[in-house]
MARPA-726521 format. One record per atom (N, C-alpha, C, O, CB): x, y, z. Coordinates in steps of 0.05 Angstrom, whole numbers, plus 5000, padded with zeros to 4 digits. Glycine has a CB too. Example, Ala and Ser with C-alpha at 12.3 -4.5 7.8 and 13.67 -1.06 7.14 Angstrom:
BEGIN
526448865156
524649105156
526449345156
528549345169
522649115181
525749555142
527349795143
525850015157
526850235161
528249885114
//
This chain:
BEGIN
515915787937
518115837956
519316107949
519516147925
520215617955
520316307964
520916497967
523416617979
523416688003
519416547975
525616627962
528916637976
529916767969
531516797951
530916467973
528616987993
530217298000
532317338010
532117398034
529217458017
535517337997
537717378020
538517678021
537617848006
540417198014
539917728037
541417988039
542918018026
543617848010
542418048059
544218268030
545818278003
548918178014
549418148038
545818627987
550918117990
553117897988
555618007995
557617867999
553317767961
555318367996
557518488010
558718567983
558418467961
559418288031
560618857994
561818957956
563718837954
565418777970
562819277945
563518797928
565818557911
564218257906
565218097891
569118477936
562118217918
561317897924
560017847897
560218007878
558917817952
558917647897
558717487874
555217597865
553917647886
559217107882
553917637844
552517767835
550517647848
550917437859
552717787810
547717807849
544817557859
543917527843
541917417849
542317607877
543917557809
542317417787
539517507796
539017647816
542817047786
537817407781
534617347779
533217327815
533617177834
534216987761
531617567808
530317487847
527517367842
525717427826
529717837874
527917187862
525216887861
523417007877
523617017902
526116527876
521217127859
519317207874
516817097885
515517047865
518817347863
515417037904
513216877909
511816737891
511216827869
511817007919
510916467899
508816347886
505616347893
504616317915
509616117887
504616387873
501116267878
499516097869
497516037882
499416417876
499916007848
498715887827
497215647835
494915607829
500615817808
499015467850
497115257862
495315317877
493115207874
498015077874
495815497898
494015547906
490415687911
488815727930
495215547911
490715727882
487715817867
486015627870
486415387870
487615857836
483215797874
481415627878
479215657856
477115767864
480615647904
479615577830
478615647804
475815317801
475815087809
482115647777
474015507786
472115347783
472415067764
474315087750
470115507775
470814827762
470314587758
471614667735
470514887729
467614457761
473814597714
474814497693
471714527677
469714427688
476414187698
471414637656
469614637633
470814537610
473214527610
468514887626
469414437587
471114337561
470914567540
469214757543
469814037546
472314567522
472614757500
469314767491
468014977490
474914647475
468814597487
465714567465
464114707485
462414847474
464214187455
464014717511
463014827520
462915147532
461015287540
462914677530
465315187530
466015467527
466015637504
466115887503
468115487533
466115397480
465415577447
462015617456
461315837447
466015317407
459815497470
457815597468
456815707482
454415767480
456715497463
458415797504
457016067527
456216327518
458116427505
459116177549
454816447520
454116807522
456216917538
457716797552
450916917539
456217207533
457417417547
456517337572
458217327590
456717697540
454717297577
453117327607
453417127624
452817117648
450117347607
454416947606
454116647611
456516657626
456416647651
454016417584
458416667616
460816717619
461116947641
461416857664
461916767594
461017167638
461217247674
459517237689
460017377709
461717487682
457117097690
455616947718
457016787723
457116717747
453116817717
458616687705
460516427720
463216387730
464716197734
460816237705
463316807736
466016837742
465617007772
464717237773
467617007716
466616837799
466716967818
468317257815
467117447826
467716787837
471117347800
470917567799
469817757788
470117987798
472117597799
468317717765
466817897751
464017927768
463218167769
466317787720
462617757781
461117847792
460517997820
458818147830
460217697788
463117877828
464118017856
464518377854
464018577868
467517857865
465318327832
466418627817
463818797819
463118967836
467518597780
462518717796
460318827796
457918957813
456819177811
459818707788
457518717832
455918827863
457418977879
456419157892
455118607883
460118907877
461919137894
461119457875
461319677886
466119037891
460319427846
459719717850
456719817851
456120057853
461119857828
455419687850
453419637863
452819767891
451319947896
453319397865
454419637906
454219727945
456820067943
457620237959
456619307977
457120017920
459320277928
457920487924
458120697937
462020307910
455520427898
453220647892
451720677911
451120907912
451520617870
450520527931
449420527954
450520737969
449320937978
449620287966
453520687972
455520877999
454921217992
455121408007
459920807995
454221207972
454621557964
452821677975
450521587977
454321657935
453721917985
451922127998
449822297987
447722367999
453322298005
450922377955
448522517942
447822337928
449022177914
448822767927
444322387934
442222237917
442522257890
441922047878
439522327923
443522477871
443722497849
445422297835
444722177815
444122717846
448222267848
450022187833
448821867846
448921687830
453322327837
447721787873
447421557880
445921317854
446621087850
445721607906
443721467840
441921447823
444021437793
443721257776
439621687828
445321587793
446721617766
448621417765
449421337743
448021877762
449721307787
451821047781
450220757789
451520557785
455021067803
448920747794
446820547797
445220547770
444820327760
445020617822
444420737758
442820717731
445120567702
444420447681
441621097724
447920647711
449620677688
450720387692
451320227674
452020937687
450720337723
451720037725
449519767710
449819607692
452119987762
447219857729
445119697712
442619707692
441119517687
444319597727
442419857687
440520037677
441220287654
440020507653
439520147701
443120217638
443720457620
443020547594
442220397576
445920467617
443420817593
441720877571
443521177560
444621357573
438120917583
443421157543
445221377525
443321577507
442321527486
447521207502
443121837524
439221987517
440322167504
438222287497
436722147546
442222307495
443622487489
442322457454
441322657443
446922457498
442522327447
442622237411
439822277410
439522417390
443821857399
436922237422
435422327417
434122537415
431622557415
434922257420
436122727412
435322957401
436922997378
438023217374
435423167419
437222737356
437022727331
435822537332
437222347341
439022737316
432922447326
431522207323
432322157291
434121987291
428022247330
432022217272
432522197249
435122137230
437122267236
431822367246
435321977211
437821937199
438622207193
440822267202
437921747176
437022407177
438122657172
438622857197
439523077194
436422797152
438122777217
438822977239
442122877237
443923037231
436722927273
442622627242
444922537247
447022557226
449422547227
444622327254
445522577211
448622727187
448122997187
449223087166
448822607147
447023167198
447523467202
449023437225
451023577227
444823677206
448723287241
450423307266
452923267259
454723427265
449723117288
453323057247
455422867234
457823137222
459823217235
453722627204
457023217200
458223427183
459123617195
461323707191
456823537167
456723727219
458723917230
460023857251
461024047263
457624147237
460523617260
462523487276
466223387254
468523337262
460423167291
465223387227
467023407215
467623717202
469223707183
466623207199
466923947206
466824117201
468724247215
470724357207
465024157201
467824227237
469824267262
472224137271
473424187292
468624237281
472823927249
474823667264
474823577283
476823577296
477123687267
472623467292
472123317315
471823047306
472622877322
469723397329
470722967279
470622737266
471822667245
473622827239
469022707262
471722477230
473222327199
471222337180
469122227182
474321967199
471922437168
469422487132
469822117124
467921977117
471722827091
471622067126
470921807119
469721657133
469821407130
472421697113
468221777152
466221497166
464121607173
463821837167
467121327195
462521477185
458721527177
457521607200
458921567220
456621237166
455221707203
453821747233
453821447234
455421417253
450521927237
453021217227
452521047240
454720857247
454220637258
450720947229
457720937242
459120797249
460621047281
461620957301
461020677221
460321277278
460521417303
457921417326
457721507349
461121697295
456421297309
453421337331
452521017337
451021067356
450121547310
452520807336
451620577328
448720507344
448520567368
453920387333
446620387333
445320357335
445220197369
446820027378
444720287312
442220327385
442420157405
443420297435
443920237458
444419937395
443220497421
444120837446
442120717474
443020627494
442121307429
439020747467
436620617496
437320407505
437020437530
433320537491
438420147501
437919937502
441119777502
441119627482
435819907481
443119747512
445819707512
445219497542
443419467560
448020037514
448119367534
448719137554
448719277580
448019507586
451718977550
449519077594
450119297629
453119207630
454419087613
447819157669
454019327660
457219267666
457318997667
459418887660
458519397696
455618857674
456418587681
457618477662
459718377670
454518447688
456918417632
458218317607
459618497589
460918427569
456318177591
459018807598
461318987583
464218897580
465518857601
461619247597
465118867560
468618897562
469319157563
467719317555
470418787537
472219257577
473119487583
474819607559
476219807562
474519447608
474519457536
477319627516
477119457492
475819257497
481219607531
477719477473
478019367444
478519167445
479419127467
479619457426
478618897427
479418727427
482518667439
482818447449
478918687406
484418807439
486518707440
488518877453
491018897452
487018627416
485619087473
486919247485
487919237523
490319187530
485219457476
485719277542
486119147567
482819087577
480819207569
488019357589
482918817602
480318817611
478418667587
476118607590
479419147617
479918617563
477618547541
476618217543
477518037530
478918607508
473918197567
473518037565
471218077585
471318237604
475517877564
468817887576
466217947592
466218077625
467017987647
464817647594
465318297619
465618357660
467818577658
467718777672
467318017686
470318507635
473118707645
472118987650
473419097668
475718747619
469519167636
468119357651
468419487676
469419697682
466319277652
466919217694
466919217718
468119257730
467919417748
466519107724
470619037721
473218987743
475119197738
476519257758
474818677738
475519327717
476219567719
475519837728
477219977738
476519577705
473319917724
472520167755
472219997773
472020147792
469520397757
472019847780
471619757809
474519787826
474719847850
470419407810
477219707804
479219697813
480220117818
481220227838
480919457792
479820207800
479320497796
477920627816
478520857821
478020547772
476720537825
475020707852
476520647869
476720827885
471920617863
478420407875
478520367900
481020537890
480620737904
478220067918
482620577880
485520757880
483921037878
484721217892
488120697850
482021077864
481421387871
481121527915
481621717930
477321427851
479921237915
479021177952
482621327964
483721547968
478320627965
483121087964
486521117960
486921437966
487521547987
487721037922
486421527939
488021817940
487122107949
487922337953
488721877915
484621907951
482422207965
483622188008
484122368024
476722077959
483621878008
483721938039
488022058039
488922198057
482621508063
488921988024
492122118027
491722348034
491822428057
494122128003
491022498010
489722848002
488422928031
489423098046
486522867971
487122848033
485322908068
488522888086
489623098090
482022528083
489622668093
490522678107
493722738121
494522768143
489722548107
494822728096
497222898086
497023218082
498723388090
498022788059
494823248070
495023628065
492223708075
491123918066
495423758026
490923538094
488323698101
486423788081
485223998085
488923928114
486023638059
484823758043
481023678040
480223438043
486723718020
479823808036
475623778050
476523628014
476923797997
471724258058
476723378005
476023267975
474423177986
474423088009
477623097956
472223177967
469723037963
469622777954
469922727930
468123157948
469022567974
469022257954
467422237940
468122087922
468821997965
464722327935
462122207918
463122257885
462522107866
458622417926
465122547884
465522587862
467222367843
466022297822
466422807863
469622267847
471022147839
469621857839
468621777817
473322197851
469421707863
467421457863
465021457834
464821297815
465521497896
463621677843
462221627816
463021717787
462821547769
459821727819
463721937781
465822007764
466521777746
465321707726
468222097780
468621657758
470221417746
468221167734
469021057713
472321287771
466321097743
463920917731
462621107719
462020957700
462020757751
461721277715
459921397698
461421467672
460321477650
458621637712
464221527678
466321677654
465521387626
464821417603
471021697671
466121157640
466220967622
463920837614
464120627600
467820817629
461520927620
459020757616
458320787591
456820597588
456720817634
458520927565
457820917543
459420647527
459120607502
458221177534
460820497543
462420277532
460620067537
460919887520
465320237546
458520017555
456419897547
455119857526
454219637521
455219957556
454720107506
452920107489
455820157465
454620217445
450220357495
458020157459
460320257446
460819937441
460719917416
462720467464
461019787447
462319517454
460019277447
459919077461
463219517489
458719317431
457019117423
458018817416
458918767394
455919227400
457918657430
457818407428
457318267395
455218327382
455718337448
459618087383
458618047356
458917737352
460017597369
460218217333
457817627327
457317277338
460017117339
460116877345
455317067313
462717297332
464817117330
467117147366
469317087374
466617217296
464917267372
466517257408
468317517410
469317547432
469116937414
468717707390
469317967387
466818147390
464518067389
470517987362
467618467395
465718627394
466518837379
468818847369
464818687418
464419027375
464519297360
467019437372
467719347394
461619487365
468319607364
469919787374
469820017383
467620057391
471219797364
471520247385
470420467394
471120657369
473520677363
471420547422
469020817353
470420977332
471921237336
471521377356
468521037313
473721277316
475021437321
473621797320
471821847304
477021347304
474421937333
473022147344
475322447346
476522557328
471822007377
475322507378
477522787370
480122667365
480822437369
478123037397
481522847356
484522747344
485422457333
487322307337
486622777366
482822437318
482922197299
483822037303
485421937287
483822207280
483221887334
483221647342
481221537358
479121647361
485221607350
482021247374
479821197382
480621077415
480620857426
478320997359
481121337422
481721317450
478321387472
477421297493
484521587455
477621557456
476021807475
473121867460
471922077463
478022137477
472421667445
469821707433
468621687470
467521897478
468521407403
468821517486
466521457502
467221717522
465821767541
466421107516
468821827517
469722087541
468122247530
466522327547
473122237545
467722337510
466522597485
462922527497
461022657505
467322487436
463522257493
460022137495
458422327522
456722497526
460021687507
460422167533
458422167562
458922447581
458122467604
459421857584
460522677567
460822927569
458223007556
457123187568
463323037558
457522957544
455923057524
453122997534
451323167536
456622957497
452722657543
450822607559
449622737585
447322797591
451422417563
452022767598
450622887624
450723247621
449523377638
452622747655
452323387599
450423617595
448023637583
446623837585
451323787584
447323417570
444023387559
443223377580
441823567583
442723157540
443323207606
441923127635
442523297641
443423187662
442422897653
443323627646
444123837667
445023767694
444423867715
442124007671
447323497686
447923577717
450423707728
452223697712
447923357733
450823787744
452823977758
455723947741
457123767731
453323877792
455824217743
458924207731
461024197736
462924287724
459624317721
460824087753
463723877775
463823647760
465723597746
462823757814
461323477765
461623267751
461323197725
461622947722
460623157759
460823297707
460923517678
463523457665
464223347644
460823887685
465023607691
468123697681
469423437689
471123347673
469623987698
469223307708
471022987712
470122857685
471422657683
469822737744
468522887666
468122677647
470622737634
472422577630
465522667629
470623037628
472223087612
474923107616
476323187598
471623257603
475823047635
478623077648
480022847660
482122827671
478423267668
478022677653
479622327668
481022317640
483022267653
476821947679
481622317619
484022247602
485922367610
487122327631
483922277576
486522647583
488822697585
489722987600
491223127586
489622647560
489223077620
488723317643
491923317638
492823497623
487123247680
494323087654
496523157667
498523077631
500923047632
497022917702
497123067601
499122997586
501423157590
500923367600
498422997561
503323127586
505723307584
507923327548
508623117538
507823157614
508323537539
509523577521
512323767525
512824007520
507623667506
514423477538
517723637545
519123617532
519223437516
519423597564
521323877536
523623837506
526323907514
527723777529
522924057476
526624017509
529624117518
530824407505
530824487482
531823877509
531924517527
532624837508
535224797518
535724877541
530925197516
537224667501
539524707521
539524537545
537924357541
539524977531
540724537568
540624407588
538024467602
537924347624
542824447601
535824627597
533524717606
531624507601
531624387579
532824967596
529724437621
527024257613
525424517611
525224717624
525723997638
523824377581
521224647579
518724467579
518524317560
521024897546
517324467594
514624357599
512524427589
512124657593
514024367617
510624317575
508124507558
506324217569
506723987562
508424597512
504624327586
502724227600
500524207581
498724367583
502224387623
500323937556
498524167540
495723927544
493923937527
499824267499
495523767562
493423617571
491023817580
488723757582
494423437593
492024057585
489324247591
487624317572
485224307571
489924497601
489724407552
488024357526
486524207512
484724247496
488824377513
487523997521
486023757511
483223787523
481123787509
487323477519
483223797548
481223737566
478123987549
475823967542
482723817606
479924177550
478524387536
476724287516
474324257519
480324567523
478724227491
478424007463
476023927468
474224057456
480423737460
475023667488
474023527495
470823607493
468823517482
475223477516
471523897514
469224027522
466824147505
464424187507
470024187535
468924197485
467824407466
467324177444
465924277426
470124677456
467723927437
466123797412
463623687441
461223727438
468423457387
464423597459
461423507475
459523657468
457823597452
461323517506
459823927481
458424157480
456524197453
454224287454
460424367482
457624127433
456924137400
454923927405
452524007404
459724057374
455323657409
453023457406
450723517425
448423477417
454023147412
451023647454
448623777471
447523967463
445324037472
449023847496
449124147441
447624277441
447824567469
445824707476
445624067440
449824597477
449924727507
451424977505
451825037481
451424537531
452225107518
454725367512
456025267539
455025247561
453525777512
458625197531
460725077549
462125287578
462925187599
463325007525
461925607573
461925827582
459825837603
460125857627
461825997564
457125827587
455025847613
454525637624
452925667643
452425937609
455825297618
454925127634
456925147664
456625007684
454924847618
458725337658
460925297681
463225227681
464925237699
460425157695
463625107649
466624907644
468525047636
470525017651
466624677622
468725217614
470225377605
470425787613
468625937621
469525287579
473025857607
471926077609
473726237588
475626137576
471726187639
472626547585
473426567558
476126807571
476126927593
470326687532
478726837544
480226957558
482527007536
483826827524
480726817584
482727307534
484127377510
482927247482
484227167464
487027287514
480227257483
478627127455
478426857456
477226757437
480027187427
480026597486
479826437466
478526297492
478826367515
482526337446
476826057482
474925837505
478125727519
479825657502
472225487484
478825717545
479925587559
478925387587
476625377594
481525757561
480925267599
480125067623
480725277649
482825357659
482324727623
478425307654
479425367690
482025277703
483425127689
477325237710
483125327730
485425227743
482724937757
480525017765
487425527770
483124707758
482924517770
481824407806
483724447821
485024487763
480124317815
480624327843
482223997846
482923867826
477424387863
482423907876
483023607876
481523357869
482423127868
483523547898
480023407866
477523157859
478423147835
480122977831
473823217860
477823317812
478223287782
481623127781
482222927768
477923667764
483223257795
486823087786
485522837798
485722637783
490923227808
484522797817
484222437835
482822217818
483521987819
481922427867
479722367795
478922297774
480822147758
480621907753
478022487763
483022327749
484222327727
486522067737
486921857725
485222657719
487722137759
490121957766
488521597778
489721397782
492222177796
486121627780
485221397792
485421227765
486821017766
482121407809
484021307737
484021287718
486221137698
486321117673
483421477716
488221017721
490720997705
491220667722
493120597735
493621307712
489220527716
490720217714
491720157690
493820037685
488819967720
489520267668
490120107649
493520157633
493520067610
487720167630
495020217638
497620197626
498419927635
498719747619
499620417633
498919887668
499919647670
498219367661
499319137660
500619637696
494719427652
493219187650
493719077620
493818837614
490119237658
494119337598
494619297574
498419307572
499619087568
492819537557
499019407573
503019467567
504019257574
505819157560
504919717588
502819097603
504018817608
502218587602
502618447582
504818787638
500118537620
498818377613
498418257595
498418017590
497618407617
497918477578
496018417557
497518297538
496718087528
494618637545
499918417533
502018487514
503218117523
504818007508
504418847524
502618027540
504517797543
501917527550
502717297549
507217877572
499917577555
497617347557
496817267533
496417037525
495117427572
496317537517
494017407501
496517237475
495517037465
491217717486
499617327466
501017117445
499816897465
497516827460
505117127438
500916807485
501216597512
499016387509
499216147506
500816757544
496416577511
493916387495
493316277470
492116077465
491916487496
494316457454
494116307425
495816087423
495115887409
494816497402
498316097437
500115887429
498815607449
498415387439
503815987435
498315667473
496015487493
494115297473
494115057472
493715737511
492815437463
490415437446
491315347421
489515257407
488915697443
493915357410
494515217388
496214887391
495814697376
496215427371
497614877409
498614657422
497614507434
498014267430
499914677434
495514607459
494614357476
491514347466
490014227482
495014407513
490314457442
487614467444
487214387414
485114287407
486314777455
489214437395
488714327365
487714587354
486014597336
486214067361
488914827366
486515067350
487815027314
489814907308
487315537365
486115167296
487415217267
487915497269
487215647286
485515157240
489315547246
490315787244
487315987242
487216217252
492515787218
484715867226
482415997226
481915967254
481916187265
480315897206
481615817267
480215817298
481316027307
480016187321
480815567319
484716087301
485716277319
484916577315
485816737331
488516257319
483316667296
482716837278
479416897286
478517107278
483516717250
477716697301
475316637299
474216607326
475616627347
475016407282
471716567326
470316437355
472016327373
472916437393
468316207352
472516107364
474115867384
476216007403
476415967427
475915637364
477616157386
480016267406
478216507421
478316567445
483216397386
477116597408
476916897427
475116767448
475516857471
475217217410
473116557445
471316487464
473616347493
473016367516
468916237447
475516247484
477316107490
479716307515
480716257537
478316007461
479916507495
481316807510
480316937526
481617017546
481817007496
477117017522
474717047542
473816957562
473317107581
473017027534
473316607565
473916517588
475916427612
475516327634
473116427585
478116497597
480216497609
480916797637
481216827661
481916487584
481016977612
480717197631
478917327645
479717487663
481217337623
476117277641
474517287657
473517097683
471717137700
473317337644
475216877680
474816737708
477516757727
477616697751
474016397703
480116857709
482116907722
483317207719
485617277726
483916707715
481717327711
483417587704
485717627685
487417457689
484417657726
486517777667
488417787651
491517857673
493617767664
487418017628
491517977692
493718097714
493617727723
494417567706
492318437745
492817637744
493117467766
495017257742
497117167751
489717357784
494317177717
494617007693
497317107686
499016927684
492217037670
498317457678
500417507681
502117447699
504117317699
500317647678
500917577716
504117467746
504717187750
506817127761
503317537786
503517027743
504316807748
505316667726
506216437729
502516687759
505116807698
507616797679
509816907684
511516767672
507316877658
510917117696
512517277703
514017177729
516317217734
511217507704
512417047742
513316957784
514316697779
516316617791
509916897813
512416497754
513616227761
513616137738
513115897738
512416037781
514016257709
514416167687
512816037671
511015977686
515916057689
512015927643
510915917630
509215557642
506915487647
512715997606
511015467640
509415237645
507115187674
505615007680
511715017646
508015497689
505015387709
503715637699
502315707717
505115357751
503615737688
501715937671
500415757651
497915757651
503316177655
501415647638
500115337621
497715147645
495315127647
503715067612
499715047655
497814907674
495615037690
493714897694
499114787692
495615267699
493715397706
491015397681
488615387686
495015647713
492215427659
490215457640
488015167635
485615157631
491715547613
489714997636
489114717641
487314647653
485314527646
490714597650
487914757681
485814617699
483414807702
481514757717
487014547730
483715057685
481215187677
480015047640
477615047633
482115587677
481314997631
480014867608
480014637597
482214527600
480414967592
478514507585
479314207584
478614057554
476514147546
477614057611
479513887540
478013827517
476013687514
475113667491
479013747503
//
């Protein structure tokens, strides 16, 4: 029920809390499964058996279909089902990869304390597909069989979004094939980054430029598709879907001073990719040189639409995440008998996994948030059972 009034007139008595729509009952969530049976599903297992993960998935599927150029048509179709990370074999060898390694720490692009094989991990040819990829670290957003998917899939359609505004607000000729594919290709090394491990967790992403581990798979797959020579339009969206618009403001006095310094970054980016291809960043088109130093060109609209489509994940991790996953453990410790090891182990994460991949981590939020804890409980209920 939904009880919208007008407002009470000045001076009137406060409106408190606004009662926002319900949905919860009205989900149409699959047959109740039991725990024992959800501790023994696969990745795969688990989003074949999720109408939105798979819905997700073929939706990008038919979206790779829609594209106009054959090149990129082939390139998001290969990355969706079919991926492969070719860049690294041109170090076949352990010692190739710690020459690479060193001078990626040479340069500070990497951590002396960690190894080619924990920045490189075995399994570059041969990686999952989107379908059972998770989209982010354990405990970050999307982390759960499929979240991959359902995240560019949701990302394309806001890039869609902002390309037809841009057209139609300022007349502007943006190109959809770029961004559409762009945004799935940017993240496809998380296929092979995200290795699946036996306790219902996966590998993570290692830490890389500015000694974290935001943008190993941005560095990656910059790096990939200048090994593949392809165009440096789409080259440059790898490198510019993070942090293009960061901003660094301060204050001089009552003055805002702005230091746009996300360009640099983008730069950053370019120039350790460049190092693992093997390429000159200048003659591929990306950079140009100026007063001595490698800089970023001025930008067209496709690359900002890249970058801004790129931005669910704050609200999927900052809220969601931040408020489902305590929500399940305590779920999982109350109505299910977890131990403090279970919560730590398989049981829960298998437990957290199928949860959000048959309901999404968002749809699971709002309805903690819309109608409170106890039909956020019960929802979980009539998805799990003992």
């Amino acid at each position: 029920m939904c009880l919208n009034h007008g407002p009470g007139g000045i001076g009137g008595p406060l409106p408190g809390k606004f009662v926002y729509s319900h949905f919860s009952e009205d989900l149409e969530l699959e047959p109740q499964r039991s725990l024992d049976e959800i501790h023994a599903m696969s990745p795969e297992e688990m989003a074949r058996a999720s109408r939105l993960i798979v819905g997700t998935y073929n939706e990008l599927l038919q979206t790779a279909n829609s594209l106009e150029d054959p090149g990129y048509r082939r390139l998001m179709r290969e990355c969706t089902a079919a991926p492969k990370i070719s860049f690294l074999e041109m170090y076949p060898s352990d010692d190739d990869r710690r020459k690479l390694f060193d001078e990626m720490v040479k340069l500070g692009f990497f951590n002396a304390e960690d190894d080619p094989d924990h920045v490189w991990p075995r399994g570059h040819m041969t990686p999952q597909t989107y379908l059972t990829a998770p989209s982010s670290h354990n405990d970050f957003y999307n982390a759960h069989p499929g979240g991959l998917a359902l995240t560019v899939a949701y990302n394309i359609r806001m890039a869609d979004a902002y390309t037809q505004n841009y057209r139609q607000a300022y007349g502007l000729p943006i190109n959809r094939d770029l961004p559409v594919a762009s945004l799935l290709v940017h993240e496809y090394p998380k296929v092979w980054l995200y290795q699946w491990l036996d306790d219902g967790s996966w590998l993570e992403e290692p830490r890389t430029v500015y000694d974290d581990t935001w943008h190993a798979h941005c560095i990656y797959v910059t790096a990939e598709l200048m090994h593949r020579r392809y165009d440096s339009r789409i080259v440059m969206a790898m490198a510019a879907a993070h942090q293009m618009s960061m901003l660094d403001a301060s204050m001089d006095g009552r003055n805002v001073v702005a230091n746009w310094i996300g360009l640099d970054r983008v730069c950053h980016f370019i120039k350790s990719a460049a190092i693992m291809a093997q390429v000159d960043p200048v003659d591929y088109g990306l950079l140009e040189r100026k007063n001595g130093e490698l800089v970023l060109a001025t930008q067209p609209a496709e690359q900002w639409v890249v970058h801004m489509a790129d931005m669910n994940w704050p609200y999927t991790m900052g809220a969601a995440h931040n408020y489902t996953w305590p929500m399940l453990r305590q779920i999982a410790a109350d109505d299910f008998g977890l131990s403090d090891a279970d919560l730590n182990g398989r049981p829960f994460n298998q437990f957290k996994n199928y949860v959000w991949s048959q309901l999404g981590q968002i749809p699971l939020y709002e309805i903690l948030v819309r109608e409170g804890f106890d039909a956020a409980r019960g929802t979980v209920n009539r998805m799990v059972g003992r």
